[in-house]
C-alpha positions as CSV (number, residue, x, y, z in Angstrom):
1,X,119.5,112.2,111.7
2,X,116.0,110.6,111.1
3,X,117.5,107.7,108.8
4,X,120.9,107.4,110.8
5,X,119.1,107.2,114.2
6,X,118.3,103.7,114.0
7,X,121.8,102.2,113.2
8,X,123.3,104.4,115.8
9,X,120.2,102.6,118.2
10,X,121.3,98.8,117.0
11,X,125.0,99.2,117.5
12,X,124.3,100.8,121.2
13,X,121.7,98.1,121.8
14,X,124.8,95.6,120.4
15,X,126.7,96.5,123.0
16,X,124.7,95.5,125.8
17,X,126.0,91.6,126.8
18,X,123.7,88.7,125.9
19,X,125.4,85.7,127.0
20,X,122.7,83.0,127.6
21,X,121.6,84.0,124.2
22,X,124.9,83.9,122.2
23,X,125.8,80.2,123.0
24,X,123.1,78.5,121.8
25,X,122.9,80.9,118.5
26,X,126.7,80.1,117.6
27,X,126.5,76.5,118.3
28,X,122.8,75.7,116.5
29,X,121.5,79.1,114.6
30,X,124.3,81.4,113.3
31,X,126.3,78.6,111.2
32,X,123.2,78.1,109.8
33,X,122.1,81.6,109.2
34,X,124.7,82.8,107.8
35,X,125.1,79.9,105.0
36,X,121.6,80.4,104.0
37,X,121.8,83.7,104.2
38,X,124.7,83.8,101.4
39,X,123.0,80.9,99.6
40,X,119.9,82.1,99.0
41,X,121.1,86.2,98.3
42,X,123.5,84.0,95.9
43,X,120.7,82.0,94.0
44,X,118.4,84.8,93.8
45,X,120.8,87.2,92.3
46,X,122.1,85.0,89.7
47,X,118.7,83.3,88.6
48,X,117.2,87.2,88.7
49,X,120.4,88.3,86.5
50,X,119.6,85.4,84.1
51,X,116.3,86.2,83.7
52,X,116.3,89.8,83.6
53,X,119.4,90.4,81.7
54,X,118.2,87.2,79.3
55,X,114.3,89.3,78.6
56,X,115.9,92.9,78.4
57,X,118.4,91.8,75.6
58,X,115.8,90.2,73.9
59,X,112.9,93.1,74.0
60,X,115.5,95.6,74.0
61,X,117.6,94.4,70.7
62,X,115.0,92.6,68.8
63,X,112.0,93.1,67.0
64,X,109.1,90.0,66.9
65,X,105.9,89.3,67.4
66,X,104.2,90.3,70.9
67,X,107.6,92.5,71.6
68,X,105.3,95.5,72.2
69,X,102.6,93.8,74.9
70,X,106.3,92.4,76.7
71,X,107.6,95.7,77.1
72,X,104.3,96.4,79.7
73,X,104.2,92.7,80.9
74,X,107.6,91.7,81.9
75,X,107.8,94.3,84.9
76,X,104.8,93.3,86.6
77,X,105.5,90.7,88.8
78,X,107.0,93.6,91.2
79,X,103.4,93.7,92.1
80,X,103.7,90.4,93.8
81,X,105.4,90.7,97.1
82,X,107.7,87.8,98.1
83,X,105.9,86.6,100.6
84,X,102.7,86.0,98.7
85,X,104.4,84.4,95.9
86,X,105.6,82.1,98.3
87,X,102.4,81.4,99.7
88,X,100.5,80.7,96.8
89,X,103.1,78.4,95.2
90,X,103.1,76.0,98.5
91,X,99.5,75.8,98.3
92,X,99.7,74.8,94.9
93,X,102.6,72.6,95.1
94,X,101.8,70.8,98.6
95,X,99.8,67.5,98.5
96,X,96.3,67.4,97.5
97,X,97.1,70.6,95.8
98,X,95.9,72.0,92.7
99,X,99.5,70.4,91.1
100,X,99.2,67.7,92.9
101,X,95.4,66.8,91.9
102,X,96.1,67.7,88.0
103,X,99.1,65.1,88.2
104,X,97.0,62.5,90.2
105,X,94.8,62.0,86.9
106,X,97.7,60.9,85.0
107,X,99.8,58.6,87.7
108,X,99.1,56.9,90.6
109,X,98.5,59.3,94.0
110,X,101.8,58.7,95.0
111,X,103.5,59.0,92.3
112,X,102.3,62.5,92.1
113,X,103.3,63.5,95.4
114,X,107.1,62.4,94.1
115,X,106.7,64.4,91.3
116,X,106.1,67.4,92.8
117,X,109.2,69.6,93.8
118,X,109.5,70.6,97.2
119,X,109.4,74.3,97.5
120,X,110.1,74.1,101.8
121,X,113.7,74.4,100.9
122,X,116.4,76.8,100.1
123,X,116.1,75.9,96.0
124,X,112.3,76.7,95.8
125,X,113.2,79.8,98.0
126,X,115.6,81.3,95.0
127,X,113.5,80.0,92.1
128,X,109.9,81.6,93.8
129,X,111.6,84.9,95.0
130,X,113.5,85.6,91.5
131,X,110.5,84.8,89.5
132,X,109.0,88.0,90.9
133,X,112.2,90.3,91.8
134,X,113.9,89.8,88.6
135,X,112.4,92.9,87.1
136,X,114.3,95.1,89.2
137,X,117.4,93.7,86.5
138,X,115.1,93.8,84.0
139,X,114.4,97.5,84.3
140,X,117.6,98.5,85.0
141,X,119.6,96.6,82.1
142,X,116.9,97.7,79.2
143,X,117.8,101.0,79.9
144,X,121.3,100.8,79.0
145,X,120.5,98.2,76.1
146,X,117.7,100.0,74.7
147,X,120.7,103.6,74.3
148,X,123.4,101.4,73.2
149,X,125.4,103.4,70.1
150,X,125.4,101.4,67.4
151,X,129.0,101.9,66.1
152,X,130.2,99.5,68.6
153,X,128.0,96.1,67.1
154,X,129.2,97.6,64.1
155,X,132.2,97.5,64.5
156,X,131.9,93.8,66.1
157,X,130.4,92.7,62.9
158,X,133.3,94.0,60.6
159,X,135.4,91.7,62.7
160,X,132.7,88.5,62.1
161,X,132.0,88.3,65.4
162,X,128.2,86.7,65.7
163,X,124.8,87.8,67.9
164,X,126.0,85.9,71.1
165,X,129.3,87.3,70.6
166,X,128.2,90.7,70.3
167,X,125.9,90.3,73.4
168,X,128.9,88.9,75.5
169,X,132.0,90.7,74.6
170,X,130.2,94.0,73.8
171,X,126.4,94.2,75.4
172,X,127.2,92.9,78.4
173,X,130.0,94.7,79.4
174,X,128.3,98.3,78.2
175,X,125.2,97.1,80.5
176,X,127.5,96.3,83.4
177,X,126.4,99.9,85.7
178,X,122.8,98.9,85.1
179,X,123.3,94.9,86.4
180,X,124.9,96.2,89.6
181,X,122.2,98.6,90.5
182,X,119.7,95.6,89.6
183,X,121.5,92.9,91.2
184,X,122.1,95.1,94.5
185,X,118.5,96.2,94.6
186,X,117.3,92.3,94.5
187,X,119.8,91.2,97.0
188,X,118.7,94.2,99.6
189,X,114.9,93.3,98.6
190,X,116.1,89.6,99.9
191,X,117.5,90.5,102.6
192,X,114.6,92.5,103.6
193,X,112.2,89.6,103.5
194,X,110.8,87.2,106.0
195,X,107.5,85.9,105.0
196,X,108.7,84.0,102.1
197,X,112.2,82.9,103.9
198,X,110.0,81.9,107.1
199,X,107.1,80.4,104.9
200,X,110.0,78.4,102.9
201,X,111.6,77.0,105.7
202,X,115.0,78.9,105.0
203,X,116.6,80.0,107.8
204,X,118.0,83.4,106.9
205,X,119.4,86.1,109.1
206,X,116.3,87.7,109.0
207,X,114.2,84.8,110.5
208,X,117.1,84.5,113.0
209,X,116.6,87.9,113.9
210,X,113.1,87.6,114.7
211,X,112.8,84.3,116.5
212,X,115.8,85.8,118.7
213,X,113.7,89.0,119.7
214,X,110.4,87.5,120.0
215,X,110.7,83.7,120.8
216,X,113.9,84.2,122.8
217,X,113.2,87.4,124.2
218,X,116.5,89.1,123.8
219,X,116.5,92.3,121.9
220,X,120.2,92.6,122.4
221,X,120.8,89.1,120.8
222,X,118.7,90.3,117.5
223,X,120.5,93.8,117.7
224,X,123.6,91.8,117.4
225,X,122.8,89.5,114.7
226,X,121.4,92.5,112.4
227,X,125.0,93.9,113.0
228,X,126.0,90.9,110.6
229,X,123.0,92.2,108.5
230,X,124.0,95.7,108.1
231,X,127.5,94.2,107.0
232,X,125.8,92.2,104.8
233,X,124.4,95.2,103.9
234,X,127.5,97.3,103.3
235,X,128.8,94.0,101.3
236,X,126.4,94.6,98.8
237,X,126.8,98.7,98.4
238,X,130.4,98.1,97.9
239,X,129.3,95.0,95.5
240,X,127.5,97.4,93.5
241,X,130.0,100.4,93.2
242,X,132.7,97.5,92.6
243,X,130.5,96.6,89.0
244,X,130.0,100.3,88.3
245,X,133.7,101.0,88.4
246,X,135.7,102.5,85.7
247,X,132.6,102.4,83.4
248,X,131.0,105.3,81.7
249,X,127.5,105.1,79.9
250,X,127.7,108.3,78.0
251,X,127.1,108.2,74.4
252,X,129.4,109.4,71.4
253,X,128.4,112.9,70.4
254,X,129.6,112.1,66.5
255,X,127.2,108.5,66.2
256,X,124.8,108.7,68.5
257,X,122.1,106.5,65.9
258,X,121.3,103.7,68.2
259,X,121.6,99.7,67.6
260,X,119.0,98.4,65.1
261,X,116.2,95.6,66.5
262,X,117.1,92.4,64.8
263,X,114.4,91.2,63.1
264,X,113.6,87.4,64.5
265,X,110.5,85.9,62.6
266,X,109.3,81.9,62.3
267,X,110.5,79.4,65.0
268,X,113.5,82.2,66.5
269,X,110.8,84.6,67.3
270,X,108.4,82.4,68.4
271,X,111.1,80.6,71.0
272,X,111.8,84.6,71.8
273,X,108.0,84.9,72.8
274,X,107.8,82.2,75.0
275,X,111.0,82.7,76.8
276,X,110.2,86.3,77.4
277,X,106.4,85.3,78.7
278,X,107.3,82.4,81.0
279,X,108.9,84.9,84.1
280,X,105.5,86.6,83.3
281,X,103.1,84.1,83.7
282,X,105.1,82.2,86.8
283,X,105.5,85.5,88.5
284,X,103.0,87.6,88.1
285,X,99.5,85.2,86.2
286,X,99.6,82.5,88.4
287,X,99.5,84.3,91.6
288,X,97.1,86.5,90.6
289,X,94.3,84.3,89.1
290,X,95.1,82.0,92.0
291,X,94.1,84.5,94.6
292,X,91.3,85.8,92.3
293,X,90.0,81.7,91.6
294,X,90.3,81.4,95.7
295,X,88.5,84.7,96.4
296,X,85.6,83.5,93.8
297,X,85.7,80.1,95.0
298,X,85.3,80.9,99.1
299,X,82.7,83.6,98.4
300,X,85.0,86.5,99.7
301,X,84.2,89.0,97.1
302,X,80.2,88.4,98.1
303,X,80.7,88.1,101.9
304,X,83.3,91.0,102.7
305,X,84.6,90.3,106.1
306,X,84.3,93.6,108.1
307,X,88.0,92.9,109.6
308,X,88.9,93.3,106.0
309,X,87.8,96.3,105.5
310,X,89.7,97.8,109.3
311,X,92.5,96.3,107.6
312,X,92.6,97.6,104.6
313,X,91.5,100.9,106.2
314,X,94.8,100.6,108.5
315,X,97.2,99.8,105.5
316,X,95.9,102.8,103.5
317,X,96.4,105.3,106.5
318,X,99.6,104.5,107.7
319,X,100.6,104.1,104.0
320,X,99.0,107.7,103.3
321,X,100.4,109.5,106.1
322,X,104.2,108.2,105.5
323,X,104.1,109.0,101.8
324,X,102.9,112.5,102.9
325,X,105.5,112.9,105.0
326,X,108.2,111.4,103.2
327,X,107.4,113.5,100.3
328,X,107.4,116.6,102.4
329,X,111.1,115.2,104.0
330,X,112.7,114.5,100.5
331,X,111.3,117.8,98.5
332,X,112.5,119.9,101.5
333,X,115.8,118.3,101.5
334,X,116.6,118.5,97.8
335,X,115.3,122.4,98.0
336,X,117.7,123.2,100.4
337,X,120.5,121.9,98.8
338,X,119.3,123.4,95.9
339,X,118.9,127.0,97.0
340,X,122.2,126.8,99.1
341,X,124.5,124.3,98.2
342,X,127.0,123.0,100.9
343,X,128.4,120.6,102.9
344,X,126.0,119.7,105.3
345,X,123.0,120.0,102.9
346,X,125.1,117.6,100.3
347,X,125.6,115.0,103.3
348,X,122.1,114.9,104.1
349,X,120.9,114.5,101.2
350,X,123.0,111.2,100.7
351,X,122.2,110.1,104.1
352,X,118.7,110.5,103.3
353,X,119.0,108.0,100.4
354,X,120.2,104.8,102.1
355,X,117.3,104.5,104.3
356,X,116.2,102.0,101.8
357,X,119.0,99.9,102.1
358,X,118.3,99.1,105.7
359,X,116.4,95.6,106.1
360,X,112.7,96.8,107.7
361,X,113.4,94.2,110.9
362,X,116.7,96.0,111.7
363,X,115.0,99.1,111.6
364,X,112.4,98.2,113.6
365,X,114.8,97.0,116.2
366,X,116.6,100.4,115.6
367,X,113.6,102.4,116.2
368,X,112.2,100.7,119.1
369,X,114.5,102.0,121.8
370,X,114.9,105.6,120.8
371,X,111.2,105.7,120.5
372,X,110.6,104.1,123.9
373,X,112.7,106.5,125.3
374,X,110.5,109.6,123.7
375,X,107.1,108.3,124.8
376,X,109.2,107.7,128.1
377,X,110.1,111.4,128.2
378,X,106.2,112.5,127.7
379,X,105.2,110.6,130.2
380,X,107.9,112.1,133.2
381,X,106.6,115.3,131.5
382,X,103.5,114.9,131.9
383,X,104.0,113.3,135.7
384,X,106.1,116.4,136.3
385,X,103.4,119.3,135.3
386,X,100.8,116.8,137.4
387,X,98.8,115.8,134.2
388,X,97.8,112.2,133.6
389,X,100.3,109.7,131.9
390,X,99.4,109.4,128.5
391,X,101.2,106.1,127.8
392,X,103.0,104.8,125.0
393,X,102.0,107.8,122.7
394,X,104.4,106.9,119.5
395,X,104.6,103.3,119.7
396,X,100.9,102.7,121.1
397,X,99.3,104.4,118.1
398,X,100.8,103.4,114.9
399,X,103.4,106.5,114.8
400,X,106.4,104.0,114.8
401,X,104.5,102.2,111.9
402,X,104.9,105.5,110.0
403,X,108.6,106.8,111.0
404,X,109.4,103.0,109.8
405,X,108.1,103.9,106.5
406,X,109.0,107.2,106.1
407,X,112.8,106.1,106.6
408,X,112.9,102.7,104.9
409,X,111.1,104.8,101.7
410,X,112.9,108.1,102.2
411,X,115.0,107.4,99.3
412,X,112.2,107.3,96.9
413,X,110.8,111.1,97.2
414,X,114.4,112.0,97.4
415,X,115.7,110.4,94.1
416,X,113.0,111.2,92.4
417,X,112.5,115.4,93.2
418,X,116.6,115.0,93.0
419,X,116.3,113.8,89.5
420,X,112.9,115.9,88.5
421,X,115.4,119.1,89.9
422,X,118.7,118.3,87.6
423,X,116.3,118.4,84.6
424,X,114.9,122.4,86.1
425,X,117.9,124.3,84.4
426,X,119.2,127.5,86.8
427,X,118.5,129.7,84.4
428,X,115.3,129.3,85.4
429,X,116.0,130.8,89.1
430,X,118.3,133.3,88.2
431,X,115.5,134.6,85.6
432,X,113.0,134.6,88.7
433,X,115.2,136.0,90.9
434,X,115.9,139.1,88.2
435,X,112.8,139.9,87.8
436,X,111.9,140.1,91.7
437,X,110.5,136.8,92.9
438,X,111.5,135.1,96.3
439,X,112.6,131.9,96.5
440,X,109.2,130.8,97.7
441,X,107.2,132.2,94.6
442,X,110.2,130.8,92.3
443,X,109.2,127.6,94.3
444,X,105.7,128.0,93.7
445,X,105.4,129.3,90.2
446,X,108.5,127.4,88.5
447,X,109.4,124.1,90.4
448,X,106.2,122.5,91.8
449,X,104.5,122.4,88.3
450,X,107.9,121.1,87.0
451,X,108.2,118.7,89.8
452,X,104.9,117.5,89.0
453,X,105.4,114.0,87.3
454,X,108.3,113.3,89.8
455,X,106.2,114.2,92.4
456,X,103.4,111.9,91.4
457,X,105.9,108.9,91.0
458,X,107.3,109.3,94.2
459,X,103.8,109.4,95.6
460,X,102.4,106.4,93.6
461,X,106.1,104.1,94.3
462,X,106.1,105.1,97.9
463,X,102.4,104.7,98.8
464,X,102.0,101.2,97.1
465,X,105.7,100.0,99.2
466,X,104.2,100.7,102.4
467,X,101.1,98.8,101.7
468,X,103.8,96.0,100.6
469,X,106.4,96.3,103.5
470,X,105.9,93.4,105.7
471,X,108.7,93.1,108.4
472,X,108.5,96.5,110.0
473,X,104.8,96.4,110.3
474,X,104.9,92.9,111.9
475,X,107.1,93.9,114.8
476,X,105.9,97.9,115.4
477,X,101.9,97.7,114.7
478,X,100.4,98.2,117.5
479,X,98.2,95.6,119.5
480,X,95.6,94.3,118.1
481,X,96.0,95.9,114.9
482,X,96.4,94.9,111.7
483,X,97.5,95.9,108.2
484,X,96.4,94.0,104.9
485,X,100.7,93.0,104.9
486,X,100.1,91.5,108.7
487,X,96.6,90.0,108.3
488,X,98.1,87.6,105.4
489,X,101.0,86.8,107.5
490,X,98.6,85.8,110.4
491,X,96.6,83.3,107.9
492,X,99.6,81.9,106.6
493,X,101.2,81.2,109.9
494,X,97.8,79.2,110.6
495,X,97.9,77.3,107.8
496,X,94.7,79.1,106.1
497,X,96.5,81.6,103.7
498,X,93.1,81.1,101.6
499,X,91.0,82.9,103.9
500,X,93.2,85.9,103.1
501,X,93.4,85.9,99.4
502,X,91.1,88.9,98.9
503,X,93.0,90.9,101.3
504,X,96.4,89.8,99.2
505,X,94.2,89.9,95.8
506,X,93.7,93.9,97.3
507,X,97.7,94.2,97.7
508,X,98.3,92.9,94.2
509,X,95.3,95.0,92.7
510,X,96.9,98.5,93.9
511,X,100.4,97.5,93.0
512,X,100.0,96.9,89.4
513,X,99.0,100.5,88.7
514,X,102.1,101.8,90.0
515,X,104.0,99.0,88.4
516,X,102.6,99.7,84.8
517,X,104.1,103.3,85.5
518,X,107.2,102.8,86.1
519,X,106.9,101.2,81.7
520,X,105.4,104.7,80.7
521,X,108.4,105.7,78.7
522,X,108.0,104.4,75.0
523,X,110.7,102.6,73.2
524,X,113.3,104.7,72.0
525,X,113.7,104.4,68.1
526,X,115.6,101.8,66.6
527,X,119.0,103.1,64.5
528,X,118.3,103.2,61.1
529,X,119.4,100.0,59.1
């Protein structure tokens, strides 16, 4: 009921009328929205299929020089959160610019300034939010390339069909489950966003969303419009099971050898290098020595602002006590169904997974009535047995911050202790349970220390998305308090994101631990020649 709570709050709040706010959207904002909206989930999916599929194939079925250091390079631009990407690129793009004064040495001043492309538009939206979401694709397709059998390029080559052909008529197709999941997972991270859209000037459903609550003032309006969101939303989930359909990944039991690397050395593998580097370097380098050469360069490092330092301390407690909790939430929901499989226990556990699809604005719309009316309940309580109001208890101290996270990230814990379970074999309980132990010794002998490196990656994945998530943050902090995510945001809308490139550099330096992680697993071996 936690995750389902807030779409049950938008479509009640969507019922209420809002007619001097639905005129003016229809006529000047939702024509708009929407075409962005599809544009830009559009551009980024296909530019973040492109580049992921285009790096996986290549790492995954060849071998050349600097192949090993690209395994560990190519995922890390998922430390880079859209919105600072976006950020850092217009301040190197816009006039007088670090571009802009490189260029001006070679041609006229403004010549330069024509040169440079203009990233305040719906292209430099898809091109700066791929560069760092495409590894999403890229993790999920080298999976499935990486386990290929290789009877099947075999058997293409017998019939003289070449590399590309092999990648498109036989690759591809096998790797199709995996591009779903990656291409649904960028398009929901898109639809999440706001500081990048905002920042870019694209006008996405998102933006609408929030200028309707805040600027116009009508939270019925925005609980409308993130109706068309959470279609958008269900558009995509049914995008994704569409490309998964009617394909099976399992591998043949009597040629299971895998699909050899082919060897590319000279110009091929050097062309191979660079293609596979440049995502790398646009997505992940140049952000981060930016903010590093800006913190350096304004004396941030020497001079710590002590706001900084509350708003670092913010991020890491609301981020600490929603990973806590959310852990706690997702092991004791996959335990249950795991001690007493049923109905109920199976639809909960499903339910608990799609918190992540929900955009973080449209559930902080969805939590902000239902949690209203709690701290509204305390408060006649506390009237009632003639105690002193105690105000806005849940929303007035962070709390909704948390239950934000714990929702939107629910699905993290839960996969992971889901999957860390189905590798526990049931012998294992039945053995327990012969030889006299309760369910909460088998728990505490035989599953937690299994659970152990599922559990840690939950932790480390959850904990580093909460210091990342932006949109819930913005609209359910409380006053006057700020999070590393919301501090940037405030810069940037002032037009001095500088000032806040330590606090981003801060963001980026605890991301790219858990990023490097999620590469622990080594290359599987090659099939024999």
């Amino acid at each position: 009921m936690l995750v389902a709570a807030p779409v049950i709050s938008i479509i009640a709040l969507a019922m209420q009328p809002a007619p001097d706010v639905w005129q003016p959207l229809i006529e000047y904002v939702l024509p708009r929205s929407l075409l962005d909206t599809a544009l830009l989930l559009g551009g980024v999916a296909t530019l973040s299929l492109a580049i992921g599929t285009g790096t996986a194939w290549a790492v995954s079925l060849h071998e050349f020089r600097g192949r090993a250091m690209l395994r560990w390079l190519l995922p890390l631009p998922l430390a880079i959160p859209t919105y600072l990407a976006a950020y850092v690129y217009v301040d190197l793009f816009e006039p007088l610019g670090l571009v802009h004064r490189a260029l001006s040495g070679w041609v006229p001043l403004a010549d330069a300034v024509r040169l440079l492309p203009n990233l305040r538009s719906l292209p430099g939206a898809v091109i700066v939010i791929a560069l760092v979401l495409y590894p999403y694709v890229y993790l999920s397709a080298r999976t499935m390339f990486q386990f290929q059998s290789a009877e099947f390029a075999e058997a293409a080559k017998t019939l003289g069909a070449g590399r590309w052909t092999i990648f498109r008529r036989v690759s591809l197709p096998m790797a199709r489950p995996a591009l779903a999941v990656g291409v649904a997972l960028v398009s929901l991270e898109t639809l999440n966003d706001i500081g990048a859209s905002e920042y870019l000037g694209v006008r996405t459903l998102t933006v609408s969303v929030f200028t309707t609550w805040l600027n116009r003032g009508s939270l019925a309006g925005a609980a409308q419009l993130s109706c068309f969101m959470l279609a958008i939303v269900a558009g995509l989930i049914a995008i994704e099971r569409y490309g998964r359909r009617n394909v099976t990944t399992e591998f043949s039991a009597e040629s299971p050898r895998l699909t050899q690397r082919t060897q590319l050395e000279g110009f091929k593998g050097a062309c191979a290098l660079v293609a596979c580097l440049m995502p790398v370097i646009l997505g992940f380098f140049v952000p981060l020595l930016f903010l590093a050469q800006q913190s350096f360069k304004r004396g941030l490092l020497a001079d710590v602002d002590v706001a900084l330092w509350r708003d670092a301390f913010n991020s890491v407690a609301f981020a600490s006590i929603a990973t806590l909790a959310a852990l706690l939430l997702g092991f004791a929901t996959i335990l249950a169904w795991r001690w007493r499989p049923s109905m109920p226990h199976f639809i909960a556990m499903n339910i608990a997974q799609t918190g992540y699809t929900l955009p973080g604005l449209v559930l902080a719309i969805g939590l902000l009535a239902p949690l209203l009316a709690v701290d509204n309940a305390l408060n006649t309580l506390a009237g009632w047995l003639g105690g002193s109001l105690p105000g806005l208890i849940i929303v007035g101290s962070g709390a909704a911050v948390v239950i934000a996270y714990v929702i939107r990230f629910l699905a993290v814990p839960t996969g992971f202790i889901k999957a860390g379970f189905e590798r526990i074999p049931r012998d294992y309980d039945d053995s327990a349970r012969a030889a006299g132990a309760g369910q909460g010794t088998t728990m505490r002998l035989i599953h937690l220390p299994l659970l152990r490196p599922a559990m840690v990656g939950a932790v480390i994945v959850v904990f580093v998305d909460c210091l990342k998530e932006l949109p819930a943050t913005l609209l359910l902090r409380p006053l006057n308090v700020e999070t590393l995510a919301t501090s940037i945001y405030q810069y940037a809308s002032r037009g001095s994101f500088e000032e806040g490139a330590l606090a981003a550099l801060l963001i980026v330096a605890a991301s790219i631990g858990p990023v490097a992680w999620l590469t622990r697993f080594s290359d599987v071996p090659a099939g024999p020649a």
